[in-house]
N, CA, C and O of each residue as an XYZ file, in Angstrom:
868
protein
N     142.684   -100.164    -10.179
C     143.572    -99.618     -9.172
C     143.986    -98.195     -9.571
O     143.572    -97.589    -10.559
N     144.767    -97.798     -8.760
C     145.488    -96.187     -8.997
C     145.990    -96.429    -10.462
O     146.214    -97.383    -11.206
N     146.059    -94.801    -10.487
C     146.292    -94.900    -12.375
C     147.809    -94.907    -12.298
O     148.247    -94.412    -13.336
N     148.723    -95.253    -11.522
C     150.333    -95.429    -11.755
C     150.364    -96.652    -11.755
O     151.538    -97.002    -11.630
N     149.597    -97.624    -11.840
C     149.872    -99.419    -12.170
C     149.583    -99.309    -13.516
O     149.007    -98.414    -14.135
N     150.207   -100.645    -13.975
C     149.827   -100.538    -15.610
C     150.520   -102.089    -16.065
O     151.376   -102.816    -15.560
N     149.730   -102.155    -17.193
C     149.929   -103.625    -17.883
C     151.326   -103.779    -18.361
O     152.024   -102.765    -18.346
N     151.916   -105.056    -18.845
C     152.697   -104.922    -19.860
C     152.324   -104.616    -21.162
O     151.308   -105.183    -21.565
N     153.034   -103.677    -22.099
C     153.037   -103.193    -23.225
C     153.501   -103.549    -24.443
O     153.346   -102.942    -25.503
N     154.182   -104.739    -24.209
C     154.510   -105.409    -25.455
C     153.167   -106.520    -26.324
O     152.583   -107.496    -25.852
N     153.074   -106.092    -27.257
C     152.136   -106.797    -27.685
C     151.778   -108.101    -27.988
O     152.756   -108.846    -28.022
N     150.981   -108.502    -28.162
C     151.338   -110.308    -28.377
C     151.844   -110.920    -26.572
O     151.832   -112.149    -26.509
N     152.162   -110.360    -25.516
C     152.536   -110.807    -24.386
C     151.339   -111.189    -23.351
O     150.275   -110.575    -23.421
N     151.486   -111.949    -22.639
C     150.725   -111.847    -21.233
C     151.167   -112.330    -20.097
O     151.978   -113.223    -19.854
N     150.383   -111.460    -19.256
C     150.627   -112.028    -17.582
C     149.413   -112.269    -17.129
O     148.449   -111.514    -17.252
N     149.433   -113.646    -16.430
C     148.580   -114.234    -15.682
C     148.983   -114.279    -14.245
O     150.174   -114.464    -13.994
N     148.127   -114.130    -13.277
C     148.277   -114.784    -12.013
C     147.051   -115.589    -11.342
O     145.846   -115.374    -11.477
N     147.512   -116.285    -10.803
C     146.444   -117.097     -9.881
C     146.537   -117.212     -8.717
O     147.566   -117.638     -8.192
N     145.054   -116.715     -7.783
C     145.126   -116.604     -6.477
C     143.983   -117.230     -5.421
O     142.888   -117.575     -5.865
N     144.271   -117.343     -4.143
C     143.432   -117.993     -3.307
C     144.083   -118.974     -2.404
O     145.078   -119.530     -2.869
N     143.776   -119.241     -1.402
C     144.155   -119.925      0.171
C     144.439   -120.831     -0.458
O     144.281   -121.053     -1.658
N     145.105   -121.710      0.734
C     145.734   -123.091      0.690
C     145.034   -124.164      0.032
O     143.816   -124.106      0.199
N     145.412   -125.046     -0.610
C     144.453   -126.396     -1.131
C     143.675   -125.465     -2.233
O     143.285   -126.102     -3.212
N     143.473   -124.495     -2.234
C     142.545   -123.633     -3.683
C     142.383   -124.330     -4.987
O     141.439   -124.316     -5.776
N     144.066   -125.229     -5.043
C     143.807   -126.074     -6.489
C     144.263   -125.255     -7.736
O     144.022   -125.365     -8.938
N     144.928   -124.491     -7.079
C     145.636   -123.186     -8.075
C     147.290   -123.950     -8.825
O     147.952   -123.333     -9.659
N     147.718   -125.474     -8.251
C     149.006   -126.038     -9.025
C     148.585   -126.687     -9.692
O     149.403   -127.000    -10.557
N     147.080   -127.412     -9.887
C     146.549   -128.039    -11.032
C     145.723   -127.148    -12.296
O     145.337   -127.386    -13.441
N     145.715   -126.306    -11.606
C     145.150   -125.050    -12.892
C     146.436   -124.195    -13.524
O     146.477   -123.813    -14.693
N     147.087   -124.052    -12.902
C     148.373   -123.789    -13.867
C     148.875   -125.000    -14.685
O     149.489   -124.812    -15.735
N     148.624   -126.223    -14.222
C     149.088   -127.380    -15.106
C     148.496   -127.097    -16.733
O     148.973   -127.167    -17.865
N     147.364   -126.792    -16.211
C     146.044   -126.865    -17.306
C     146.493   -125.887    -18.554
O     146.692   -126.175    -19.734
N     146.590   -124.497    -17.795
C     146.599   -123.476    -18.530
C     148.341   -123.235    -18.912
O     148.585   -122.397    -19.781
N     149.587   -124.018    -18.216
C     150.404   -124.370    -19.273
C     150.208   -124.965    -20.575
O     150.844   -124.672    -21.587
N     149.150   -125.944    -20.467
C     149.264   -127.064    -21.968
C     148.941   -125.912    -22.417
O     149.875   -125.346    -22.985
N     147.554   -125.099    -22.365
C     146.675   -124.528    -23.480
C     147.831   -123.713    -24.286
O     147.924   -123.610    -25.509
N     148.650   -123.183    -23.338
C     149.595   -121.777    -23.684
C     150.693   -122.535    -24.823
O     151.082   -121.887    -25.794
N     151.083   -123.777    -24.627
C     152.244   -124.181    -25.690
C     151.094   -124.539    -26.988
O     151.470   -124.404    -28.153
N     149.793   -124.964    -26.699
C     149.464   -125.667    -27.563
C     148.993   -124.379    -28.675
O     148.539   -124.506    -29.813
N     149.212   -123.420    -28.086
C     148.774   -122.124    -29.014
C     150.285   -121.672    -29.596
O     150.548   -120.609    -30.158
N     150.952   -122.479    -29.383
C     152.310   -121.851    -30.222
C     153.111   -121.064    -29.504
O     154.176   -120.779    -30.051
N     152.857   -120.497    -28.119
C     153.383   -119.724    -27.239
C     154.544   -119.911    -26.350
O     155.063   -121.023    -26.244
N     154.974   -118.892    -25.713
C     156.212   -118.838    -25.086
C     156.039   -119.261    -23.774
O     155.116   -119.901    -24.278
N     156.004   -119.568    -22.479
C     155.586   -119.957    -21.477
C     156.411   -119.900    -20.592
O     157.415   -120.564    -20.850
N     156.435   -119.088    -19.088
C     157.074   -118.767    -17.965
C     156.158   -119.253    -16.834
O     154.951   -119.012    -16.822
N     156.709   -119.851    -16.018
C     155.784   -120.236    -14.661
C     157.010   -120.007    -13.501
O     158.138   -120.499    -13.471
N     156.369   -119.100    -12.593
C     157.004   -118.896    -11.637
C     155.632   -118.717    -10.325
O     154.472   -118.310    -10.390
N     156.477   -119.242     -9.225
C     155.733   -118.321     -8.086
C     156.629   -117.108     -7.235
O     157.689   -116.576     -7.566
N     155.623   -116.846     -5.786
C     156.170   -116.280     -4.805
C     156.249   -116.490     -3.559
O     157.017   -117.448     -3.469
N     155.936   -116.192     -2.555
C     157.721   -115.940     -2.704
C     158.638   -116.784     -3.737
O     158.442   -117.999     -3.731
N     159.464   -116.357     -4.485
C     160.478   -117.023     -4.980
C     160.637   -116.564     -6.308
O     160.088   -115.521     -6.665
N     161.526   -117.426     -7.289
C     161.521   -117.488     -8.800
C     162.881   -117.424     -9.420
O     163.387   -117.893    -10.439
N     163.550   -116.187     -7.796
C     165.066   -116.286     -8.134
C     165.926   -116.830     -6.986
O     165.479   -117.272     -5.928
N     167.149   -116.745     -7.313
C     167.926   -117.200     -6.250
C     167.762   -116.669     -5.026
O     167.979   -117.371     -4.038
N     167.306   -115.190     -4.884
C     166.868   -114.550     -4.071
C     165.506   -114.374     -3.124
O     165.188   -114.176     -1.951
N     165.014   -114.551     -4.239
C     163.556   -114.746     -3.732
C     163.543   -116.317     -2.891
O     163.128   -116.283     -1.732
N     163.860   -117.283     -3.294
C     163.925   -118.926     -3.273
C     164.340   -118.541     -1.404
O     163.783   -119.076     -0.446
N     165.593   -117.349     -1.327
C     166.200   -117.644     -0.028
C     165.462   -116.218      1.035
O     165.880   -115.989      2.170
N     164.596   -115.595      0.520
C     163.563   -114.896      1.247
C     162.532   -115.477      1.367
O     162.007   -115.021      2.382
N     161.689   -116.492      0.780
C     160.967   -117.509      0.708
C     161.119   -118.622      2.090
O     160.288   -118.894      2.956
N     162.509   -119.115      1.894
C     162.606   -119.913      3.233
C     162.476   -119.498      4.400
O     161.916   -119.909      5.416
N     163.282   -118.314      4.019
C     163.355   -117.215      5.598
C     161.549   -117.287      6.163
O     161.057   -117.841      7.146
N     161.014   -116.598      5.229
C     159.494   -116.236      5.605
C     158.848   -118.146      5.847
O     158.367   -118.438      6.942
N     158.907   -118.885      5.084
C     157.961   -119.951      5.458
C     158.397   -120.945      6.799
O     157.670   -121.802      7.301
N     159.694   -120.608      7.200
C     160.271   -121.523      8.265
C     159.879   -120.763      9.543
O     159.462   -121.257     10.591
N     160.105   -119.383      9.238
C     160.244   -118.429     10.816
C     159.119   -119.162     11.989
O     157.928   -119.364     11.754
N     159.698   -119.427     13.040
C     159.217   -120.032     14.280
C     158.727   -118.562     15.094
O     157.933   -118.460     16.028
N     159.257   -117.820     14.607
C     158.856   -116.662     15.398
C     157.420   -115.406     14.685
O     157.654   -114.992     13.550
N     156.677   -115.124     15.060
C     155.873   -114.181     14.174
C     156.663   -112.874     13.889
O     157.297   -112.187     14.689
N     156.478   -112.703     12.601
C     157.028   -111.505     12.135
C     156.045   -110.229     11.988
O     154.847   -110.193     11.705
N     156.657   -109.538     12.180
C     155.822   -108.089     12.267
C     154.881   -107.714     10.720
O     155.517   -107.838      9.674
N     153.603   -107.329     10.642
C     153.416   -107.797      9.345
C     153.869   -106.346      8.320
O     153.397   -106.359      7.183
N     154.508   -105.472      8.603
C     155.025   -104.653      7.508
C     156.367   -105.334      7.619
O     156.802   -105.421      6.471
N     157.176   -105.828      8.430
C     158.241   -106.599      7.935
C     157.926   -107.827      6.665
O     158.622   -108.043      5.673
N     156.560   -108.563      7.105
C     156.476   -109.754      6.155
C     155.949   -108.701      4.529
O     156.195   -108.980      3.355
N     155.428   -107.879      4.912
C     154.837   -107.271      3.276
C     156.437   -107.122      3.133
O     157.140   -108.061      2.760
N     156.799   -106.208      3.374
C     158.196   -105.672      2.479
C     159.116   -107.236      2.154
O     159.650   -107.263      1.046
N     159.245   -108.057      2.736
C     159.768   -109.143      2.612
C     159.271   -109.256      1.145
O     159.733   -108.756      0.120
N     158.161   -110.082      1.348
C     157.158   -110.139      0.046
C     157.520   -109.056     -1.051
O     157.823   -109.505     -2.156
N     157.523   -107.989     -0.916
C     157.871   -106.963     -2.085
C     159.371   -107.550     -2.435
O     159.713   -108.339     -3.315
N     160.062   -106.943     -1.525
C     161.630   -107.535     -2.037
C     161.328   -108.777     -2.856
O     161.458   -108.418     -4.026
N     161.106   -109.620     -2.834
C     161.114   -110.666     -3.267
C     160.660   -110.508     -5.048
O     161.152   -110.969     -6.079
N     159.446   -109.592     -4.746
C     158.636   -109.454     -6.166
C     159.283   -108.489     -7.209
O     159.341   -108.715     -8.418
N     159.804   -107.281     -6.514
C     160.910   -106.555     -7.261
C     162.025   -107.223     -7.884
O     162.299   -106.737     -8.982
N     162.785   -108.230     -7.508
C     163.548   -109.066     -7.887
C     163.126   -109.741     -8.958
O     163.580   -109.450    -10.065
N     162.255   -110.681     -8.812
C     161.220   -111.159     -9.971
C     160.650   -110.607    -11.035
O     160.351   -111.266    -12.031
N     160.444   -109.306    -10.912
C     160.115   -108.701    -12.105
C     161.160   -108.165    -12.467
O     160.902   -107.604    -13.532
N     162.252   -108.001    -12.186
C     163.075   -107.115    -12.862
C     164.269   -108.611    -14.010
O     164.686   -108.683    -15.166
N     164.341   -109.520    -12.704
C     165.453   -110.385    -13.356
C     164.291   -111.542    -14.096
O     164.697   -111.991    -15.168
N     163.310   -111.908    -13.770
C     162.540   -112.672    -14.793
C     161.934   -112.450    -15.379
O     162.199   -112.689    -16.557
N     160.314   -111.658    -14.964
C     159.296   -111.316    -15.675
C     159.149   -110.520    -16.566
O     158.722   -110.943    -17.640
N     159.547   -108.689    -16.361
C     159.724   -108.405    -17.479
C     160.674   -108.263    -18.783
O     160.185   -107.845    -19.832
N     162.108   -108.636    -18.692
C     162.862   -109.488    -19.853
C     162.115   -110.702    -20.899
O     162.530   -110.934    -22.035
N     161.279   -111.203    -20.443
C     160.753   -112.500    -20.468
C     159.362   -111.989    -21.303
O     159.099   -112.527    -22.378
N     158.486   -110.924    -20.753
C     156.933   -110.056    -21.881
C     157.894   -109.566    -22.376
O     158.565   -110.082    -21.482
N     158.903   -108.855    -23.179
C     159.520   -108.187    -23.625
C     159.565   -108.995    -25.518
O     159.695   -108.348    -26.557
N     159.444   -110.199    -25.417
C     158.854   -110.683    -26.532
C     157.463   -111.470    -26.899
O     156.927   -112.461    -26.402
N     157.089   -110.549    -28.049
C     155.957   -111.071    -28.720
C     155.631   -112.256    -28.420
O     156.544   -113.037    -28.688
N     154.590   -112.815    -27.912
C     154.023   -114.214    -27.863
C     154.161   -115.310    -26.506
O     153.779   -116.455    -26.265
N     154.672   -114.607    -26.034
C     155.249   -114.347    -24.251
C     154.093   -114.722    -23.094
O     153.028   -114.108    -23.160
N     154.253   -115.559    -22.205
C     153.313   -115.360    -21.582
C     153.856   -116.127    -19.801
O     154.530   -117.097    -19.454
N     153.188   -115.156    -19.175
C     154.141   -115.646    -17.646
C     152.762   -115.953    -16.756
O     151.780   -115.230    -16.585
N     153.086   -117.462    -16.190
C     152.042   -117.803    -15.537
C     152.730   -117.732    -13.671
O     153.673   -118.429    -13.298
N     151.926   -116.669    -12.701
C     152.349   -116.604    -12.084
C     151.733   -116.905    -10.904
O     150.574   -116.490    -10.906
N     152.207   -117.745     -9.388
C     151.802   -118.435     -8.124
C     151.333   -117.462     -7.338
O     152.078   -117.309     -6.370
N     150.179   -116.553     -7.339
C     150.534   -115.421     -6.237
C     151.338   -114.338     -7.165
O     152.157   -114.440     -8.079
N     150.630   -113.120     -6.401
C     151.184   -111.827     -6.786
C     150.194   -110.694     -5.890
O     149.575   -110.852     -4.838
N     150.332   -109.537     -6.762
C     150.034   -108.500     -5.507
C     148.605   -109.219     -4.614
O     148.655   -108.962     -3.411
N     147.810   -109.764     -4.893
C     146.227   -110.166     -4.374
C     146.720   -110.687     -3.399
O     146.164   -110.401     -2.339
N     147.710   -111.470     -3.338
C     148.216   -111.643     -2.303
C     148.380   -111.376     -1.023
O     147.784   -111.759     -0.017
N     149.372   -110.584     -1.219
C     149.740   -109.083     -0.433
C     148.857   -107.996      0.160
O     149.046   -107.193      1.074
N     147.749   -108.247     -0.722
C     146.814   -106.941     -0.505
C     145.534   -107.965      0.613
O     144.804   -107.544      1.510
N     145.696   -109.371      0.073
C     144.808   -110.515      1.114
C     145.224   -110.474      2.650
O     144.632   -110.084      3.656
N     146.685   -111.122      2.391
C     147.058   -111.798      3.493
C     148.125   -110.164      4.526
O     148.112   -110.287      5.751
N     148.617   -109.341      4.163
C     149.141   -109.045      4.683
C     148.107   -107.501      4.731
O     147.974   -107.173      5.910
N     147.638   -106.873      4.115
C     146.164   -106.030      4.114
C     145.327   -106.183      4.703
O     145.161   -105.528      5.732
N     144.306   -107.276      4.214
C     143.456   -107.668      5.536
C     143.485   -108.542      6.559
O     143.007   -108.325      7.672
N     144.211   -109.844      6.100
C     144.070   -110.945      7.391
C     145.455   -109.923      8.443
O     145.344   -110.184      9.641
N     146.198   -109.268      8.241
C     147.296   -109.059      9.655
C     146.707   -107.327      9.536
O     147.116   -106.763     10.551
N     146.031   -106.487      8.792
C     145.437   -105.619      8.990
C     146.369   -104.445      9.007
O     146.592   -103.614      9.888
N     146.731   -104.557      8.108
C     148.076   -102.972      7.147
C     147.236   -102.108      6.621
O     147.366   -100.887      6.717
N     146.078   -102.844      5.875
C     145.494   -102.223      5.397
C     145.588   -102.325      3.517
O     146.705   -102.673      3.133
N     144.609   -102.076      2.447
C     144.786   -102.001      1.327
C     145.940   -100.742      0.891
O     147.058   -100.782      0.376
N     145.310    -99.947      1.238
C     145.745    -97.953      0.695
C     147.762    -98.609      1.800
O     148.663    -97.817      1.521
N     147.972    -99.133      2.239
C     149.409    -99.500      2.570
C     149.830   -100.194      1.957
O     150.961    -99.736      1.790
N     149.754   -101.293      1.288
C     150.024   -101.811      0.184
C     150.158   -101.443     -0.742
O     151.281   -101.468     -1.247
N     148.974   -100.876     -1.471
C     149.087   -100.317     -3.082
C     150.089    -99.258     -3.066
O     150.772    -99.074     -4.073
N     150.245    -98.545     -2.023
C     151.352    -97.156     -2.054
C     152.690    -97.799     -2.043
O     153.578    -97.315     -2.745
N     152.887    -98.723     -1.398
C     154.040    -99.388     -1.348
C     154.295   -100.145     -2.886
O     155.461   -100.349     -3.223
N     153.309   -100.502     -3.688
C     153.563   -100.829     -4.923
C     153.276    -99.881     -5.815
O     152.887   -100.194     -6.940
N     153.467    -98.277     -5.343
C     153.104    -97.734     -6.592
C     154.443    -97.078     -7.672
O     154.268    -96.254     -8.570
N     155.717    -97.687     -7.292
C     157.108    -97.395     -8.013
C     157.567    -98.422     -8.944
O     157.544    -99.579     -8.525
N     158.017    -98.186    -10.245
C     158.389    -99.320    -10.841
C     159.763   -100.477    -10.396
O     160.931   -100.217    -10.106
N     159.225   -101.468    -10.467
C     158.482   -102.298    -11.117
C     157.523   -102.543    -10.607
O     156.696   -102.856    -11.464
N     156.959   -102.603     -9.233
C     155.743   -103.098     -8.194
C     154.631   -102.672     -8.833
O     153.604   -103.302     -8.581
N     154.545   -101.580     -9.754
C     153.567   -101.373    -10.299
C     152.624   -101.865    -11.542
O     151.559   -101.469    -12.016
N     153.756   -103.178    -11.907
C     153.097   -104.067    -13.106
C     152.082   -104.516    -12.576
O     152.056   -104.848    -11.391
N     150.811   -104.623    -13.584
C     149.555   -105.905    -12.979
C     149.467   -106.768    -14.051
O     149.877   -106.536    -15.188
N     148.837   -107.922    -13.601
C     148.921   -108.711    -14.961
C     147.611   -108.401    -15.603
O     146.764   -107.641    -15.134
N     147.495   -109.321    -17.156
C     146.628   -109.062    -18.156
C     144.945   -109.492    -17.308
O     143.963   -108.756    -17.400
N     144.960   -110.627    -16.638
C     144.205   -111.078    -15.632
C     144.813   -112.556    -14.632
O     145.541   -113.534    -14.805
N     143.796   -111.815    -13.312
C     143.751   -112.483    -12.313
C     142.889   -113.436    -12.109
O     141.724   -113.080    -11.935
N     143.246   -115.075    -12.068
C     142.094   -115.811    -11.750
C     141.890   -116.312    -10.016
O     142.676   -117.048     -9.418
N     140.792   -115.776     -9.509
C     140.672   -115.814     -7.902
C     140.330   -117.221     -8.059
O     139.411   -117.324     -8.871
N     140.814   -118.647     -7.473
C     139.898   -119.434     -7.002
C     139.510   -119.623     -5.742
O     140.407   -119.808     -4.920
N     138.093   -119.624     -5.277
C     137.764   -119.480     -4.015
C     136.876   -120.455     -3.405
O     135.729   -120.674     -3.793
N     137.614   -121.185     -2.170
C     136.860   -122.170     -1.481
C     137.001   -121.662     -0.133
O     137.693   -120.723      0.260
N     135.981   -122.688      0.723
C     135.377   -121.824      1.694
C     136.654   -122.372      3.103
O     137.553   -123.184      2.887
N     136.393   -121.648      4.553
C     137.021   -122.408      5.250
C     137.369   -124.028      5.246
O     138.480   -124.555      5.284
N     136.319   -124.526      5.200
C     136.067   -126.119      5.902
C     136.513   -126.203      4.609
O     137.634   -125.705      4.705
N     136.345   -126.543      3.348
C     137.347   -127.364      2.329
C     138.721   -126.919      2.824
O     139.404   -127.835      3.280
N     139.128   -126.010      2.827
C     140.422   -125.825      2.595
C     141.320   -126.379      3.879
O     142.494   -126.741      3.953
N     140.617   -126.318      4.522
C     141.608   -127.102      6.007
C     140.966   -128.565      5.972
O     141.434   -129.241      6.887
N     140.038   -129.257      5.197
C     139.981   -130.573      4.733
C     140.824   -131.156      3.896
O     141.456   -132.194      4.087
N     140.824   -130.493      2.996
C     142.017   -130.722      2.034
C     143.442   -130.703      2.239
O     144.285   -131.400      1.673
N     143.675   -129.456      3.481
C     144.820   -129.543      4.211
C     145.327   -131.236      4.771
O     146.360   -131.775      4.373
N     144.522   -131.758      5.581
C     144.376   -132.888      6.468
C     144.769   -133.845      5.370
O     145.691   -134.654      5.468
N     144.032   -133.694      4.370
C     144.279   -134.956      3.467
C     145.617   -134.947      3.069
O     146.241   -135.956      2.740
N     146.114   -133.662      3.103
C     147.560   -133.736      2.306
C     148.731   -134.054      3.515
O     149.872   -133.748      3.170
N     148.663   -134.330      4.170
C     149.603   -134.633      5.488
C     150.498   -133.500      5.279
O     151.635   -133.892      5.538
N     150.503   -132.411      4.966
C     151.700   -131.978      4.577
C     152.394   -131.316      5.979
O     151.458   -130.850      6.628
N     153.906   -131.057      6.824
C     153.806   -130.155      7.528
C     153.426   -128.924      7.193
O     153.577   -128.637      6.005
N     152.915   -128.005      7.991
C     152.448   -127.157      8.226
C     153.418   -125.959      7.876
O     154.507   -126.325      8.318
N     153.551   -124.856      7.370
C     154.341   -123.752      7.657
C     154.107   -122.748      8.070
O     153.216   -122.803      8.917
N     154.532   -121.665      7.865
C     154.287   -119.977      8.655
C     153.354   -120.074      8.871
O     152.826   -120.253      9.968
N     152.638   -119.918      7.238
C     150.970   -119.459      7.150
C     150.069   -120.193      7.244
O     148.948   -119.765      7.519
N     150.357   -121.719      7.007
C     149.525   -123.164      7.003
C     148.952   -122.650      8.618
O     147.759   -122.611      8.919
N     149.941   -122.329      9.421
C     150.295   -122.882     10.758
C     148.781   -121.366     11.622
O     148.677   -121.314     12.847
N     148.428   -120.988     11.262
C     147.599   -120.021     11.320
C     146.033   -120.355     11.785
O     145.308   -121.239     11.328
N     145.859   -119.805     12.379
C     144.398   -120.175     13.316
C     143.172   -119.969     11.991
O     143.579   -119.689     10.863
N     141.956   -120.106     12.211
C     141.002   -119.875     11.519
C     140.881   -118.867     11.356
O     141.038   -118.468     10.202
N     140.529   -117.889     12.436
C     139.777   -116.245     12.115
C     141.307   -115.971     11.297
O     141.266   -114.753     11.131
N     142.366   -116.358     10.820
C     143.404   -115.648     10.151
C     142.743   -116.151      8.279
O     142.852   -115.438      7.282
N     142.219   -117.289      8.333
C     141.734   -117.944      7.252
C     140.671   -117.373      6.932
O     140.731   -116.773      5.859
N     139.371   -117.325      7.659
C     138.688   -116.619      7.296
C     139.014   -114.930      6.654
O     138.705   -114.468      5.555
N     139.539   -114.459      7.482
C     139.529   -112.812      7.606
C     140.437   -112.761      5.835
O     140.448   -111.748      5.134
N     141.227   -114.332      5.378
C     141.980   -113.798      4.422
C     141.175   -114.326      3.249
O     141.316   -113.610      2.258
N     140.284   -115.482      3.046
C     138.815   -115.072      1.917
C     138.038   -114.346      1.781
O     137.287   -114.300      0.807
N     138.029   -113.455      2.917
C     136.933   -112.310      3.107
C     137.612   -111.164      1.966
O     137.027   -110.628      1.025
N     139.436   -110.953      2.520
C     139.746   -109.892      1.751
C     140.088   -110.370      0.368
O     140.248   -109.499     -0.487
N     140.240   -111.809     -0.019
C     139.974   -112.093     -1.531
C     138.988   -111.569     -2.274
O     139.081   -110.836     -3.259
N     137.606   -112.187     -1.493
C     136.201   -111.760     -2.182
C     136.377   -110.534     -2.075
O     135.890   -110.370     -3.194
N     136.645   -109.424     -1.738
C     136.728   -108.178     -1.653
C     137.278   -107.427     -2.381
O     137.058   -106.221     -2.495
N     138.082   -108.098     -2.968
C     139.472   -107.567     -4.149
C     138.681   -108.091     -5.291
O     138.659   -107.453     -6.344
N     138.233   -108.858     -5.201
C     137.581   -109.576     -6.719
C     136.454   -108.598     -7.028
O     136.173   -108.326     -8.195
N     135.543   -107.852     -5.566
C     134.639   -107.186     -5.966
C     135.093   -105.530     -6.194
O     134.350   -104.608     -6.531
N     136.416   -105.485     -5.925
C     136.599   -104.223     -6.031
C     137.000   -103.862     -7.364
O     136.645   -102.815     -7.904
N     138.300   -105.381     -8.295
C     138.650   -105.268     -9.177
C     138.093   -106.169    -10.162
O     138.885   -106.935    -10.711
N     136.702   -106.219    -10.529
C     136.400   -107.235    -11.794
C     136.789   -107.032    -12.615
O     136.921   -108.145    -13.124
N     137.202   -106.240    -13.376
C     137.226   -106.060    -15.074
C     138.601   -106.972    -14.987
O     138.678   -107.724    -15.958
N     140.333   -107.159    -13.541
C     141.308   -107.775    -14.020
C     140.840   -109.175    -13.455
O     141.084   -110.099    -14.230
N     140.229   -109.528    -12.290
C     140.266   -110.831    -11.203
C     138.739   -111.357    -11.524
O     137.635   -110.816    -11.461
N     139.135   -112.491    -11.847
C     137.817   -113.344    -12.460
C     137.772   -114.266    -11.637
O     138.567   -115.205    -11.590
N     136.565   -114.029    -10.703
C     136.250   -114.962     -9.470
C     135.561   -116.453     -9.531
O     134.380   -116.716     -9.755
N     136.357   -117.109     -9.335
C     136.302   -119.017     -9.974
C     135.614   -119.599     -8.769
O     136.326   -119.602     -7.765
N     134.157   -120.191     -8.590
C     133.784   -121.151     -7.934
C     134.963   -122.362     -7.365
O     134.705   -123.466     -7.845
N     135.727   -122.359     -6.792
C     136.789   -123.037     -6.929
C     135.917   -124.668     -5.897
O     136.551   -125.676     -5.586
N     135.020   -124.528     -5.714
C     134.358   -125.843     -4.621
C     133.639   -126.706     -5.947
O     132.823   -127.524     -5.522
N     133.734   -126.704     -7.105
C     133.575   -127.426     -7.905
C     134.507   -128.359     -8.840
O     134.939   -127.439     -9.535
N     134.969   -129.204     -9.228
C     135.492   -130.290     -9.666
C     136.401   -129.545    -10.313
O     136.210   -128.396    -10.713
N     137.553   -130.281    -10.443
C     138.799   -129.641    -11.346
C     138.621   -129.092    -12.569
O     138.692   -127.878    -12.764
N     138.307   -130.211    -13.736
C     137.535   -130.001    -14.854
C     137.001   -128.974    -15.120
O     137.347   -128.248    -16.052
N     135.935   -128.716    -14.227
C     134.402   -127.744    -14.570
C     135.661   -126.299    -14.575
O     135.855   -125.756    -15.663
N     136.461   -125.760    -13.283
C     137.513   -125.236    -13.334
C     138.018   -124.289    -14.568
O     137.936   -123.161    -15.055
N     138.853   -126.140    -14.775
C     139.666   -125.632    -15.864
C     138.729   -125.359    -17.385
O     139.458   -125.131    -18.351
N     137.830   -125.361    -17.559
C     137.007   -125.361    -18.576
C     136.626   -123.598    -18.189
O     136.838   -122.713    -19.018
N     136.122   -123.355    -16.993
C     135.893   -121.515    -17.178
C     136.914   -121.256    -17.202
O     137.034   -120.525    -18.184
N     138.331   -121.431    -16.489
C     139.604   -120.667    -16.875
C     139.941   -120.383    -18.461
O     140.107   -119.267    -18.951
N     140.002   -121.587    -19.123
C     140.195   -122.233    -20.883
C     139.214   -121.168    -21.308
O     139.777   -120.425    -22.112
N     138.201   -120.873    -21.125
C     137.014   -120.524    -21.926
C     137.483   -118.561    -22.349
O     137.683   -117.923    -23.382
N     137.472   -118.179    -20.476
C     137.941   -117.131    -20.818
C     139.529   -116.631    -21.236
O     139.713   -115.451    -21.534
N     140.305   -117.304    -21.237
C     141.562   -117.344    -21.343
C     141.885   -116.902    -23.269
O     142.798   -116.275    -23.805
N     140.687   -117.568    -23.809
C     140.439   -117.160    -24.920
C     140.309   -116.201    -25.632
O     140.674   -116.099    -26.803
N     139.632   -115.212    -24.801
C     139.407   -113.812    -25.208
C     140.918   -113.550    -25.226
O     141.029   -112.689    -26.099
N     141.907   -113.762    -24.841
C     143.776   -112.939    -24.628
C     143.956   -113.568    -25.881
O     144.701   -112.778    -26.461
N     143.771   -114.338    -26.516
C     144.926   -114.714    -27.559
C     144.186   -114.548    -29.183
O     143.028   -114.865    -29.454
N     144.934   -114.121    -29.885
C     144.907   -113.934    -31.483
C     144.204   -115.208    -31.786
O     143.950   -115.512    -32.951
């Protein structure tokens, strides 16, 4: 990305995020890659987004209940507010010590997916909007998991779950928002490591584990 984003700098720390559509299988891969992180002696933060603080938790509801469509530079800035909050009162206090590591639900790929390409802001509107601190943290790496339409609204079905904002969303909104995943993954490889996600949990968590390895002492 633009050269005003930048890692955390404390050493011994990391940030993870994990990204991809609904049903992706991204709350059982954080399960995973919690154990690995304590079992290495480490410090361990799990948060998502929207949310993490009291604030976020109640911009979160706002955005997943709304019956009404929201304008989508209203929903990005929503989304930012939310993430500014989060990094300032959790995340970075939290890398600020050695051995540190924050596993996070969603983050900018997000933003740059769903509110960039599927509602069509655009990338270059986003990243400018995150280019002031704090918005400008990225993490150490991004793991994309990516499944196709038809799993993910199968998997939907299976989960009875109601529906919300974004659940509640037609196809071409689903499609148009794996398109701009794969797109981010091909724009940014060296941070977003693009996960076959239509293969078994296991197989999964075994490439996540594998490379996850290269981060730690």
């Amino acid at each position: 990305m633009k050269s005003h984003f930048r890692h955390p700098v404390t050493p011994g720390s990391l940030f993870l995020s994990l990204e991809g559509i609904e049903a992706s299988g991204k709350t059982t891969q954080i399960k995973e890659i919690e154990e690995l992180v304590v079992k290495k002696g480490l410090r361990v933060l799990t948060l998502r987004e929207p949310g993490g603080t009291a604030f976020g938790e109640k911009l979160r509801e706002a955005i997943l209940s709304s019956s009404a469509p929201l304008h989508p530079l209203a929903e990005c800035h929503l989304f930012l507010a939310s993430r500014a909050q989060l990094l300032k009162e959790m995340i970075l206090p939290f890398l600020l010590t050695p051995g540190s590591v924050v596993i996070l639900d969603r983050y900018i790929d997000s933003t740059l997916a769903y509110q960039g390409k599927a509602r069509r802001l655009g990338y270059e509107t986003v990243l400018t909007l995150h280019q002031h601190d704090p918005l400008n943290l990225l993490p150490h790496r991004t793991y994309f998991l990516d499944i196709d339409l038809h799993t993910s609204l199968q998997r939907q079905t299976v989960r009875g779950n109601t529906k919300d904002y974004f659940e509640s969303q037609k196809g071409e909104f689903y499609q148009n928002l794996i398109d701009g995943y794969r797109e981010l993954a091909g724009m940014y490889p060296e941070r977003i490591l693009h996960v076959d996600a239509q293969r078994s949990a296991g197989e999964i968590t075994q490439v996540i584990k594998s490379d996850l390895e290269k981060f730690f002492p």
